[in-house]
C-alpha positions as CSV (number, residue, x, y, z in Angstrom):
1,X,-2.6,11.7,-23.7
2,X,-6.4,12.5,-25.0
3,X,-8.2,13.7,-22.0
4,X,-11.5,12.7,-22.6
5,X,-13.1,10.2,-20.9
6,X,-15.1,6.5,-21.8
7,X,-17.1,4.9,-19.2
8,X,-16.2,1.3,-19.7
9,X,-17.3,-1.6,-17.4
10,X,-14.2,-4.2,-16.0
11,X,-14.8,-7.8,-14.9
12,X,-11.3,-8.6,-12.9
13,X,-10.7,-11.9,-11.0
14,X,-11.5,-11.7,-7.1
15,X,-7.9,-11.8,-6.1
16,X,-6.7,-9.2,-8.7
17,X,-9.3,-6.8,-7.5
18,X,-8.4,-7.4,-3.7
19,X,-4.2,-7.1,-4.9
20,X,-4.8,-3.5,-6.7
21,X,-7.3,-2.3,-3.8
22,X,-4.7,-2.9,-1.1
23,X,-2.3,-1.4,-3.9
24,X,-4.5,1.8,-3.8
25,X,-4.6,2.5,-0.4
26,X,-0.6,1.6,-0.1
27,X,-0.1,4.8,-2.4
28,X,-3.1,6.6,-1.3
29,X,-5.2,6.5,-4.4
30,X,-8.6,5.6,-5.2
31,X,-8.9,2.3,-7.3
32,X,-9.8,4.3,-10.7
33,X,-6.2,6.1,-10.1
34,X,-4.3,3.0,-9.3
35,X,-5.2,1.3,-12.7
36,X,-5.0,4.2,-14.6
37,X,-1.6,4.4,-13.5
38,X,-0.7,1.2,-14.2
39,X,-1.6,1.2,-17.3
40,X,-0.5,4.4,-18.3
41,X,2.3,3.5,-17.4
42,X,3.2,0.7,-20.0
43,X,1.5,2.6,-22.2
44,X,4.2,5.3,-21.7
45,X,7.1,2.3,-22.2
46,X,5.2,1.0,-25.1
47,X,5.5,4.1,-26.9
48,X,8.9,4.7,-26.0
49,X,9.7,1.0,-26.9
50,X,7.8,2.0,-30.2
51,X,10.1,5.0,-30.9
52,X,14.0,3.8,-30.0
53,X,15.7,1.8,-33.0
């Protein structure tokens, strides 16, 4: 995965934000590392979904 960085700015619904907040401190990360996670996450199953037959 690139390491670079982009600064982007993300609108999420009130209860969404409060859900991945209380999912952050659950596994003692800050909110930036809970979504990244997340989404790296599918990412990773996307692109192994991408490569089996």
């Amino acid at each position: 995965m690139n390491h670079e960085e982009t600064r982007i700015t993300l609108r999420l619904p009130t209860d969404l934000h409060a859900w991945l907040t209380t999912q952050a401190k659950a596994n003692r990360r800050s909110l930036n590392s809970e979504i990244l996670h997340r989404i790296e996450g599918d990412y990773r199953a996307a692109v192994v979904g991408a490569e089996s037959p």
